[in-house]
N, C-alpha and C positions, 0 to 999 in steps of 0.2 A: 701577658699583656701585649706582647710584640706580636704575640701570635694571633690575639683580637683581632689589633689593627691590621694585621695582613688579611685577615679574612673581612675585614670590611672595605679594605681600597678592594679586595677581589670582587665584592657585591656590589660595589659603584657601579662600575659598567654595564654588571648586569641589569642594574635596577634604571641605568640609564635607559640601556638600550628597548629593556621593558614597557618604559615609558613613553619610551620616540614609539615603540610597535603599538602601544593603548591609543596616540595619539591619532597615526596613521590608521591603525583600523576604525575610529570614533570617525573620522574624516570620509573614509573611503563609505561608510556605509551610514552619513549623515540623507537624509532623504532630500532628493531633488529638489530646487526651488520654482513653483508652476511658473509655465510660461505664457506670455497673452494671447500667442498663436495657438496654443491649446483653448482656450477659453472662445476666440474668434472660431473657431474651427467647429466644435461646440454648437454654437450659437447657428452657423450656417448650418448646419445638419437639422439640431431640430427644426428653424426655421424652413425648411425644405419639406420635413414631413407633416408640418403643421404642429407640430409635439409643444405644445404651448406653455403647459404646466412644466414642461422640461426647459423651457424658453425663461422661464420666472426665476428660476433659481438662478440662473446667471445672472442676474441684477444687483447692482449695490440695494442694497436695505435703504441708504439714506435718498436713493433718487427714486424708489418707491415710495419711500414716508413722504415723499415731498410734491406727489403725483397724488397721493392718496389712494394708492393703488392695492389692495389688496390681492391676493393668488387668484379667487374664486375672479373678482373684476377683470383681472390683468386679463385671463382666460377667456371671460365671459366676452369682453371688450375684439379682441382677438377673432374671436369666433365669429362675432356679429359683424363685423367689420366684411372679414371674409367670405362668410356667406351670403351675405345681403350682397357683394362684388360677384360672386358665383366663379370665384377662383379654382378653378379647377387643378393648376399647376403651381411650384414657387420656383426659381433656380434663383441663388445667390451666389454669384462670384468676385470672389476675391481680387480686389484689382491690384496689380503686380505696384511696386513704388518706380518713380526712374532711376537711374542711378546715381546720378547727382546728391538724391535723397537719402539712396540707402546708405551709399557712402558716410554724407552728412549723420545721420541719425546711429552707424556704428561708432562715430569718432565722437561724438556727445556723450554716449554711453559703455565708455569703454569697458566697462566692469562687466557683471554678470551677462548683460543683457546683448554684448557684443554679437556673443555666437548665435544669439537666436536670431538678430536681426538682419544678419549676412546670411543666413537658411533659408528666412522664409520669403525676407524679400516681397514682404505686402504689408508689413504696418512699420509706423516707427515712437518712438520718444515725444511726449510732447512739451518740445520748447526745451529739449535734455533732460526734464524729470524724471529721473527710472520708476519713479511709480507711477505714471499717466502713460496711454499709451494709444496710440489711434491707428484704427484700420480702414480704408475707403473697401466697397463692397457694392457691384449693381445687381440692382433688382430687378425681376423681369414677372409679372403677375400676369397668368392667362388667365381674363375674366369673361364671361358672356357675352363681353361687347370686341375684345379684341384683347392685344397686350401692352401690358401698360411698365413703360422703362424708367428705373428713378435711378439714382447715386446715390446713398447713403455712409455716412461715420458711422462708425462706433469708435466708443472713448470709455476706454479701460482704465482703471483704476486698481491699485495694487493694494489690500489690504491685508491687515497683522491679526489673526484669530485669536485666542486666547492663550494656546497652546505654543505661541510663537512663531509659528506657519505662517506662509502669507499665499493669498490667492490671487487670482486678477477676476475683479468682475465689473460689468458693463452697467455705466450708465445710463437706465432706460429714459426716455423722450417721447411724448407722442409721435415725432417724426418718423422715430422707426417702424414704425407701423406704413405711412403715408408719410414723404419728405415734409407736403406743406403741413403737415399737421399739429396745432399747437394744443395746450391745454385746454378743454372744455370744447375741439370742435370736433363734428361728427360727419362720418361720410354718411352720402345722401344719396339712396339711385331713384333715378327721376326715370317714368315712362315718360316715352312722347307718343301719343296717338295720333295718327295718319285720318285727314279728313276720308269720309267715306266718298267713292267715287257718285258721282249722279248721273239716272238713268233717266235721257233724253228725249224729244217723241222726233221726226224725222224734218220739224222745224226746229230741233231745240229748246222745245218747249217740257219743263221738267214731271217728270213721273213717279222720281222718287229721288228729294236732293233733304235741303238740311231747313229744317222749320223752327216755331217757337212753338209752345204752349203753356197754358197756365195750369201751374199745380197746387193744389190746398193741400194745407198740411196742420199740424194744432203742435201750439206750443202751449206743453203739461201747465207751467203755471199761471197760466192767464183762463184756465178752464171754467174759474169761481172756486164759489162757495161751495159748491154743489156736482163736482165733475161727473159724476158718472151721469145724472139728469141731463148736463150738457153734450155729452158724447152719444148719447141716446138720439137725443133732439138732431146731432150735426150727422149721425148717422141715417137719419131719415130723410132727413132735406137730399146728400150726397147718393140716396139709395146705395148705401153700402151695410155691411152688419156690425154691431156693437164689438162682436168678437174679433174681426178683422183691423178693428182701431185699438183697440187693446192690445193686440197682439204686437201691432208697430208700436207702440208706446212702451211697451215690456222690455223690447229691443236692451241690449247690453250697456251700446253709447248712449242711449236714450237721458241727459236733465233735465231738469227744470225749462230753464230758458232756452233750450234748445230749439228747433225746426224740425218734427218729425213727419215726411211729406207722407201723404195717404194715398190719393188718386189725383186725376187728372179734374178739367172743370171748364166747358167751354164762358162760364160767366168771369166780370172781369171785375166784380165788386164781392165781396162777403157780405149777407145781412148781419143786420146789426142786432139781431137775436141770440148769433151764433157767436157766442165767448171762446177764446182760444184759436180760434181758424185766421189761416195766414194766406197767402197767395203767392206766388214767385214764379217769374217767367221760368223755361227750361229750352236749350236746344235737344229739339228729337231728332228722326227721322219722317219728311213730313210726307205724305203721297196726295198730290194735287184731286187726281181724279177721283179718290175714294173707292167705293164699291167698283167704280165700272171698268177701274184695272187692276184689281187688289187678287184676282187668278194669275195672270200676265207678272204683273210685278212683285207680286208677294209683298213681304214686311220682313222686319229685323224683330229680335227678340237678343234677353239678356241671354248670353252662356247658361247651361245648363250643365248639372253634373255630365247628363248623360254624354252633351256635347262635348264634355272636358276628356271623359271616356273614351270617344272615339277619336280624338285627335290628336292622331300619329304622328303629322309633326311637331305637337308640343307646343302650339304659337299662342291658344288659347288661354286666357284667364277670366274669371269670374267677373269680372268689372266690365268685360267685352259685350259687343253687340256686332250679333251672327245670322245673316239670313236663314230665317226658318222656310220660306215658299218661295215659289214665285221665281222669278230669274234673280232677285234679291238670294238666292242659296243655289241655285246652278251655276251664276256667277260669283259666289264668293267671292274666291280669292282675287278676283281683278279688281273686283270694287272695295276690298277692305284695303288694300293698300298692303305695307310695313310698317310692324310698330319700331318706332325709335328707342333710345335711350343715353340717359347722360350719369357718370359717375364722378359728385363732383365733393369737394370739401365744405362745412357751412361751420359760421360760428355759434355760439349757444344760441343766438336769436334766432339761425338758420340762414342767414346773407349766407353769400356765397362768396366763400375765401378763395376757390379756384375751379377750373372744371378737370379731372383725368382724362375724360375718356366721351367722348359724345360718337352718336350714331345717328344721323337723324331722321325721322321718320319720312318713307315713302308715300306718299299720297295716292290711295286709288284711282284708278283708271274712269272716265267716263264712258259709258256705252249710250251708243245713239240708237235708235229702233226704228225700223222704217214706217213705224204704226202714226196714224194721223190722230194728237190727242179729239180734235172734234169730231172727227167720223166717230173712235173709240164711245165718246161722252154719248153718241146720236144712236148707235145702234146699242149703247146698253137698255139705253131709254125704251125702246123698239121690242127689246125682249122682255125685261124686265117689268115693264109699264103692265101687263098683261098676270103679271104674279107667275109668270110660268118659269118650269125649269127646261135649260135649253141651253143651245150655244152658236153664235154666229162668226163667219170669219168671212172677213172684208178683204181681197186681196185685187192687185195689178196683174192682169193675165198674160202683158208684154213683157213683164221684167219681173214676175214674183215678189215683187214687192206687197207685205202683209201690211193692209191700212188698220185694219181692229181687228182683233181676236176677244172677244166676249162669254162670258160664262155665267147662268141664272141659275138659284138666285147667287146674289153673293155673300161677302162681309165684309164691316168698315175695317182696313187694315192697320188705320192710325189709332183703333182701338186696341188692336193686337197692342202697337208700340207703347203705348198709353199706359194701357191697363184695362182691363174690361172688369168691371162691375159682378158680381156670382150672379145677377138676372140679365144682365146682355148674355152671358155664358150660357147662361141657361135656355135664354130665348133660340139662342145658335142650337146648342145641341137636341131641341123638343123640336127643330123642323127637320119633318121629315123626308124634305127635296134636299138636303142636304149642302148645308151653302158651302161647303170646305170643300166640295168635287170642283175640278177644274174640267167643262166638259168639254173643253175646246182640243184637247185630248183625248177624252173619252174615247173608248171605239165601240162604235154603232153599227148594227145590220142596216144599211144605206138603203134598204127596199127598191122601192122604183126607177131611181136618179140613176141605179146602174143600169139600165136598160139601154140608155143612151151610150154604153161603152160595152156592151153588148152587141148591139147593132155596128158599134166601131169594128169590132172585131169581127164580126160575122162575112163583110164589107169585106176586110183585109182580105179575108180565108175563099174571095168568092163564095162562099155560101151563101151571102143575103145581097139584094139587091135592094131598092129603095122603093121597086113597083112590084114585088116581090109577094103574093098573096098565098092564103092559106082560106081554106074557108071550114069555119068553126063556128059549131053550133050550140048553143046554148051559154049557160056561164062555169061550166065546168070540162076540165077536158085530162087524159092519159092516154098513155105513148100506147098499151096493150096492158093483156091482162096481167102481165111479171109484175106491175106496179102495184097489184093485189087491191086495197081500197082506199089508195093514195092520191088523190085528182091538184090539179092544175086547178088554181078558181080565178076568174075574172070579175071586175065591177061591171062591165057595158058590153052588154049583147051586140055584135057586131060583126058581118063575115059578108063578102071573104074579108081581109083586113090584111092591108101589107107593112110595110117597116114604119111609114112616116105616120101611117092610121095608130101604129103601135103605141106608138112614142105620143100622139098627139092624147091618144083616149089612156092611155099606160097600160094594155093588155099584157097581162101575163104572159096567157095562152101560147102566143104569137112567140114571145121571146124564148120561152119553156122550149116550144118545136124547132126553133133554130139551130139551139145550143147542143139538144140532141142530134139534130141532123149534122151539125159539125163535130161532132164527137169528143171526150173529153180534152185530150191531147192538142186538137187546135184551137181549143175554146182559151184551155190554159195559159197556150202559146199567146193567144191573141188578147187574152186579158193582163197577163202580167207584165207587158213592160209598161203598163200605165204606173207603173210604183208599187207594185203589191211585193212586201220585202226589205222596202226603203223607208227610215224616216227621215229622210232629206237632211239631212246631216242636223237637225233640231235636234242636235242633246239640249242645250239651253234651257228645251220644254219641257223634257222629260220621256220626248215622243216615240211612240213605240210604233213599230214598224204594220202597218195592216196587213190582214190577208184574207185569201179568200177562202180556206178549209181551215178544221183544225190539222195540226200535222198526222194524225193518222189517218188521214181522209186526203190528203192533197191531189191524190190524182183523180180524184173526182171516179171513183171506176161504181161507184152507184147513180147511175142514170137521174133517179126522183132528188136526190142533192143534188145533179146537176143541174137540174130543171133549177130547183128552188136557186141555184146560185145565179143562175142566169137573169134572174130578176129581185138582185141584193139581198137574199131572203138566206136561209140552208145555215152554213155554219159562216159566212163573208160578216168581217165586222173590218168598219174605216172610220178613220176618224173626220171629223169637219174640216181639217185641215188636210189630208189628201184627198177627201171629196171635192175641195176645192180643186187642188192642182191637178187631179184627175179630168176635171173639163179643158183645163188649158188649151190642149191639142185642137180646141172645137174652132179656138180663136185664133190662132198662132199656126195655120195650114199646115195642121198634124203634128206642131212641137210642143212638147209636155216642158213646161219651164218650172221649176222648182221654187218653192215658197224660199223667201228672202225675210229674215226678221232683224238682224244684225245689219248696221252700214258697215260696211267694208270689209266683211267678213267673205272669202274667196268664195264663190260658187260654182257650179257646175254650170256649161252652156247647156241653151235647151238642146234636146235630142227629138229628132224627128224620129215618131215611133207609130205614127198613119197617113198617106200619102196624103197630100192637099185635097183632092178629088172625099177622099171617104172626109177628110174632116171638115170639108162643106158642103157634103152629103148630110152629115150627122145637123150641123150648125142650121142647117135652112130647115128641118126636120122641128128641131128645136125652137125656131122661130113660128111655127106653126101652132107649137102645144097652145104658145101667147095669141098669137094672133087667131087662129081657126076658132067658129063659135063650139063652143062646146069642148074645148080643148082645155085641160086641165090647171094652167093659167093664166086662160081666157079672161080673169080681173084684173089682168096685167095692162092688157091690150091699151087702153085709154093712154099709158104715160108714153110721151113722145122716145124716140130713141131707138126704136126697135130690140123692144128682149126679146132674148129666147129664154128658155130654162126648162126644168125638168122637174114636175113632182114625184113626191116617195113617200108611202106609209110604211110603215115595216110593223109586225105584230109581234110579241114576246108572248109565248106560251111555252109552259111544263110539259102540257099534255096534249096532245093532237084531241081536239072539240073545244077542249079549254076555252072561253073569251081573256084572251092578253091584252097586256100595256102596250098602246100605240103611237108610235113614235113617230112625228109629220118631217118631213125634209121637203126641202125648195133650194135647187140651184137656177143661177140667172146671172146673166150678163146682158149687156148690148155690143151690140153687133154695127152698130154703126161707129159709134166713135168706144173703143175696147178697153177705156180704162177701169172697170171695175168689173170683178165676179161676185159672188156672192154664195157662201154655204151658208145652211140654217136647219137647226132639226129645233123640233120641242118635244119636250116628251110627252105623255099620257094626252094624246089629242080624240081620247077616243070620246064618244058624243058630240064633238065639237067643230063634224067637217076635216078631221084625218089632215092633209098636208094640206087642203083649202086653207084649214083656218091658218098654217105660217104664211101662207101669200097675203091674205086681208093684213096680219101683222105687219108684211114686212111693206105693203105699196103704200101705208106715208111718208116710209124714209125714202123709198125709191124715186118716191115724186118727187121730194124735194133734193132728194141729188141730182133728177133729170135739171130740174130746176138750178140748180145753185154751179152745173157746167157749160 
């Protein structure tokens, strides 16, 4: 029995010390209690990557239930927010506490949470609760518009799992998304569109600014009893097709009592036959002048895929409206401006609880033009009046300044904006003068009118003189036999015949034997600093540079192309707009002054590129064609002012004997008081008196310009 009890005080200590070790090891390796800097830590990470669904699980359950916020919404929410922001970046930091705080908020909590809050030194206790716990944190969001800086809490909450654990997880709030943000409001990004800039005339008078029009449209349930009879009917009155109203009525948003607009309508009442049709003003883009500057100023159209396609920088969207012609798309980007934008908070109604972030949109530039809208209106008239196709350009031979630039035929360009009908479309595309060519550019073999820059040169090189005769017989003539059975043809028997007989009667012949005798080298010389090479710094137009070979022919080393070039013929194509600036030097004692269409857009000075003597040598020549009877126009003579100018046929043939399409030119100025020139071609004049019939065309405008200076 003595010996029991010895053996059990000997297992006491044992079984003590057994127990102190079960305790201590139970202890040493009880699992850590989470801390809230783990949980904020967390939250900033995923936050940063966007990790949303990782963002979810750190929320209390009960400040979800109480949002109503499901995983898939929380996410969804999350996403749409962001994207619709076009957040490209997030950085959240942690903001440190002061110390004052951190102090404070270790001595509140002196138990577990002591050590963690003297480590991390960015959140604390709240109000000494050791289960509440809050961390300030700022946000920095790069969005498309710029960055956008907030402060945000978080306010952590210690909960007990079932297993007796306890976590820290964050009370989610709409704020933490957005500070202002409360239950039920939504961010909002607002474009602002930039008014489009307006193109001017050189009074200020507008060419392309901002208009009304009326648009009909049918709302489905007001159509009757009977819709498809009624759509039928509204289809025929508007000359639209049944299947084109159908097709907007199908539309996606399309109700009942909706407004689905159709087309345009210059009427300002609906009959009263017509069930379902509505009317509603609209701003367009409006163009004053219509056809008679719709080459010049083009029109706007909606964005196009293909437009969205090609734009690099990305500024485009489908809702936009984008110069398709005209200086309205060479000018683009000055007249469309910058679009704005604003990134703002709204409530369920959509009021505006705050704004983030605004930009606001840049307003397009005005462009002035040095073009006179009533000359423009007078010589469309002039061309056009006649059914022909053609082109005339109006310009100041002192200062380059362009009064009208004109193109036949045309098209209404406020139809473009509008809308056009499938039989305006069609009407456009079944003619075959083609109203969509801008011929104001075109480039043309100039025929005759370059003889007068022919003779400039000839002049230059010493080779031609002004009494300078040749005597030539019949209406046909070549250099010798190498030219094989290639001849020189003239309209008017006449010999001997010298430079001013040349120019006055328009011989070939004459000009042909010059140009050979001056050989090609200083023909070259002597024609091309008239501008062959240049397009006067007109990108705006599209302009392409004229010339007087193709480039494998430029040095002219075949004689019979030379001839032909010497009298605008061979492979020389110009356009109306350097045939014009190519007379300048006639007016301006040898200085070639360069078309001006832009105000205030830098130019170059004129350059004197034929002495004064040869360029009123050329001008009194010129003066002659008008004035002397039988002088080609001689129907000029009656308007006071003293013209000169120069006629030009030019013939298009495939095949040498061929009959070609003939093209008439007329250049003219006055010489007395020099403020206008004037280029002009029409096409197919053949039957019709060749470049006579542009003179008859053009001397009722001329009269009444002599008249109205």
């Amino acid at each position: 029995m003595k010996s029991k009890r010895k053996l059990l005080y000997g297992l006491l200590p044992i079984l003590f010390a057994g127990g102190i070790g079960m305790y201590l090891y139970m202890q040493n390796n009880k699992p850590e209690e989470a801390k809230p800097q783990t949980t904020v830590n967390q939250y900033i990470e995923h936050l940063q990557k966007k990790e949303f669904d990782q963002l979810y699980s750190l929320m209390s359950p009960a400040s979800l239930t109480e949002a109503g916020m499901t995983k898939e919404q929380f996410v969804e929410k999350y996403n749409a927010i962001y994207t619709g922001m076009q957040v490209s970046d997030i950085k959240a930091e942690l903001q440190p506490l002061q110390e004052a705080e951190t102090e404070a908020g270790a001595d509140a909590g002196a138990n577990t949470d002591q050590k963690a809050g003297s480590e991390a030194k960015t959140g604390q206790e709240n109000d000494g609760n050791p289960d509440l716990y809050e961390a300030n944190y700022n946000l920095h969001l790069t969005t498309f518009l710029g960055d956008i800086s907030e402060t945000h809490t978080l306010k952590l909450v210690r909960q007990e799992l079932e297993d007796g654990s306890k976590i820290w997880q964050i009370n989610w709030q709409p704020s933490l998304i957005l500070s202002d943000m409360v239950k039920g409001s939504k961010v909002r990004v607002k474009t602002l569109f930039p008014a489009r800039g307006n193109i001017v005339d050189r009074d200020g008078l507008p060419l392309a600014t901002q208009g009304t029009m009326n648009e009909w449209g049918i709302v489905p349930e007001k159509l009757g009893d009977q819709p498809d009879q009624m759509i039928a009917r509204i289809a025929d009155h508007y000359n639209v097709s049944v299947e084109g109203i159908q097709k907007a009525l199908n539309q996606t948003w399309v109700k009942p009592g909706f407004f689905v607009p159709i087309g345009s309508t210059e009427e300002f009442d609906v009959p009263d036959s017509l069930s379902g049709v509505a009317l509603q003003s609209k701003e367009v883009r409006y163009y004053p002048l219509g056809e008679a500057a719709a080459h010049l100023i083009g029109y706007v159209r909606k964005a196009t895929k293909e437009d969205l396609d090609k734009d690099t920088e990305g500024y485009y969207r489908a809702e936009d409206w984008i110069g398709k012609a005209g200086l309205e798309q060479s000018m683009e980007k000055q007249l469309r401006g910058e679009r704005g934008a604003l990134i703002e908070i709204t409530d369920q109604a959509g009021n505006t609880l705050s704004e983030l972030i605004r930009k606001d949109a840049v307003d397009g530039k005005d462009v002035q033009l040095t073009i006179s809208s009533a000359q423009q209106k007078r010589l469309y008239q002039t061309l056009s009046g006649g059914g022909d196709a053609g082109a005339m350009v109006m310009m100041n031979p002192k200062d380059g300044n362009l009064l009208a630039l004109v193109s036949a035929p045309s098209y209404d360009p406020n139809k473009m904006v509008t809308g056009l009908t499938q039989a305006e479309w069609d009407a456009y595309s079944a003619n075959e003068k083609l109203p969509f060519i801008n011929r104001v550019t075109t480039r043309y073999a100039p025929g005759s009118t370059f003889k007068a820059i022919t003779a400039a040169a000839g002049l230059m090189e010493n080779v031609t003189t002004a009494d300078k005769t040749h005597d030539i017989s019949g209406l046909q003539w070549r250099k010798d036999d190498s030219w094989g059975g290639y001849y020189v043809k003239r309209v008017k028997s006449l010999s001997p015949v010298n430079m001013v007989d040349a120019l006055v009667y328009s011989d070939n012949i004459y000009f042909a034997m010059e140009a050979t005798e001056m050989g090609s080298a200083k023909f070259i010389e002597g024609i091309q600093k008239f501008g062959f090479g240049d397009n006067f710094g007109m990108d705006e137009l599209y302009l392409k540079p004229s010339q007087y070979a193709n480039e494998a022919h430029k040095d002219l080393s075949s004689e019979v192309l030379l001839a032909d070039t010497s009298y605008g013929q061979g492979e020389m194509l110009m356009s109306p707009i350097h045939l014009a600036a190519a007379f300048t030097p006639f007016v301006n004692e040898g200085k070639l002054v360069k078309p001006v269409l832009i105000v205030g857009k830098e130019t170059s000075d004129p350059a004197a590129i034929i002495t004064p003597d040869v360029a009123n040598t050329v001008k009194n020549a010129l003066k002659e064609v008008v004035s002397r009877q039988g002088g080609t126009g001689h129907a000029l003579s009656s308007i006071a002012g003293g013209l000169a100018g120069k006629t030009g046929t030019a013939e298009l043939k495939a095949k040498k004997g061929e009959q070609g399409q003939e093209n008439g030119f007329f250049v003219t100025f006055d010489t007395e008081s020099p403020s206008f020139l004037l280029a002009a071609v029409i096409e197919e004049v053949n039957g019709r008196g060749g470049s006579h019939y542009v003179v008859d065309r053009l001397k009722p405008f001329l009269e009444k310009l002599q008249l109205d200076q």
